[in-house]
C-alpha positions in Angstrom: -1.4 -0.8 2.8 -2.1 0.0 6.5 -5.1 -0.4 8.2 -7.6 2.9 9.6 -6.2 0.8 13.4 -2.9 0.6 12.3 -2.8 4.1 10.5 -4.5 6.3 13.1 -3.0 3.8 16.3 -2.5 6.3 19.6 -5.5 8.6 18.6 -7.5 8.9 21.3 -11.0 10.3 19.5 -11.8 11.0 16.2 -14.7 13.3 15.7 -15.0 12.1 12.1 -14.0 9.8 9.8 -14.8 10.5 6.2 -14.5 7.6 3.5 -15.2 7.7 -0.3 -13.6 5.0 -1.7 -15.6 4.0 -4.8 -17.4 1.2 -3.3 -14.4 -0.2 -0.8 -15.5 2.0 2.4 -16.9 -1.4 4.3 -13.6 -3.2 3.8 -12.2 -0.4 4.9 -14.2 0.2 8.1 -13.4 -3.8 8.5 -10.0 -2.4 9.3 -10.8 0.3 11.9 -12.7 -2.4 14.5 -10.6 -0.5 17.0 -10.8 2.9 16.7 -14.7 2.9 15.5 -15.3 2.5 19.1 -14.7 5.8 19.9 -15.5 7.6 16.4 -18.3 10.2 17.1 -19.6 10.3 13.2 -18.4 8.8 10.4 -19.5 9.8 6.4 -19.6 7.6 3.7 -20.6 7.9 0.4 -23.4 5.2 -0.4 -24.6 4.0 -3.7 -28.3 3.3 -4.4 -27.6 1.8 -8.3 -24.6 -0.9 -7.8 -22.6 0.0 -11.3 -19.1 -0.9 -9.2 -19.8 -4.8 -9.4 -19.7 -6.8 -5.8 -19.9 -2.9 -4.3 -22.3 -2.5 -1.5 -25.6 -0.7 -1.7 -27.8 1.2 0.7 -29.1 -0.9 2.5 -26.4 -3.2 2.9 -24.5 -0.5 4.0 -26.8 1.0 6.4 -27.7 -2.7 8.3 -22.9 -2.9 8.1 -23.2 0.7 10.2 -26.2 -0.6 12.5 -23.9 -3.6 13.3 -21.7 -1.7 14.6 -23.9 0.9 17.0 -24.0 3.7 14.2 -27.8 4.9 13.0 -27.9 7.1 9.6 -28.4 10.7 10.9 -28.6 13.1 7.6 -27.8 12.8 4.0 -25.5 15.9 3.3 -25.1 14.6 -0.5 -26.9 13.3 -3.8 -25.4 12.2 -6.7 -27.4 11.5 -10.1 -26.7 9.6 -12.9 -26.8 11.5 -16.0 -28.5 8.3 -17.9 -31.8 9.4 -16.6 -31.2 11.1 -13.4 -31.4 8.3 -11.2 -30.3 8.7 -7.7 -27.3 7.0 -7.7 -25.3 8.1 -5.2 -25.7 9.5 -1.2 -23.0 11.4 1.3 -24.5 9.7 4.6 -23.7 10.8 7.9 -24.1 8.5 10.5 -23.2 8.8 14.4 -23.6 6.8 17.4 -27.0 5.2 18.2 -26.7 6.9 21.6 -24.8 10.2 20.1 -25.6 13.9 21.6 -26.6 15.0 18.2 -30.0 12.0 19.1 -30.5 13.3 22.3 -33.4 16.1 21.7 -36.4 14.2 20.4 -38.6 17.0 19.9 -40.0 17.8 17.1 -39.9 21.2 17.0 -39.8 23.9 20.0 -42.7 24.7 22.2 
């Protein structure tokens, strides 16, 4: 096993980083202290129901990304579980607290 630092050393940027890993994307974000620095989004896919035991959840997840400067900026994803329909599952973009894509703070255009 190698680590997102070790895998991806001498890569200057990365304009993103996409990680479904059934529940393991924070250990492996624990491995890319390095390069997240300069990351300018990273997806993840986020569970709302934890059915993948000691897996994080939402908000767990969210507070891991704000630790680390990124903000949630979009869900591009939803997964339901065909139990009853529950959410269960979210594709979360999230970027830089002081990423371009925050800059406008507009509502809408005047």
């Amino acid at each position: 096993l190698k680590t997102l630092d070790t895998a991806l050393e001498g890569q200057d940027s990365i304009d993103l980083l996409k990680i479904d890993a059934q529940g393991y994307e924070l250990q492996i974000l624990d491995g890319a202290k390095r390069i997240l620095k300069d990351v300018k989004a990273v997806v993840l896919e986020v569970s709302l129901i934890d059915v993948n035991e000691g897996s994080p959840v939402l908000h767990e997840v969210v507070a891991y990304m704000v630790q680390r400067g990124f903000v949630a900026y979009d869900i591009l994803e939803i997964h339901r579980r065909p139990l009853d329909n529950a959410l269960f599952q979210i594709d979360i973009l999230f970027c830089p607290e002081e990423s371009p894509l925050r800059s406008d703070k507009r509502f809408r255009e005047y």
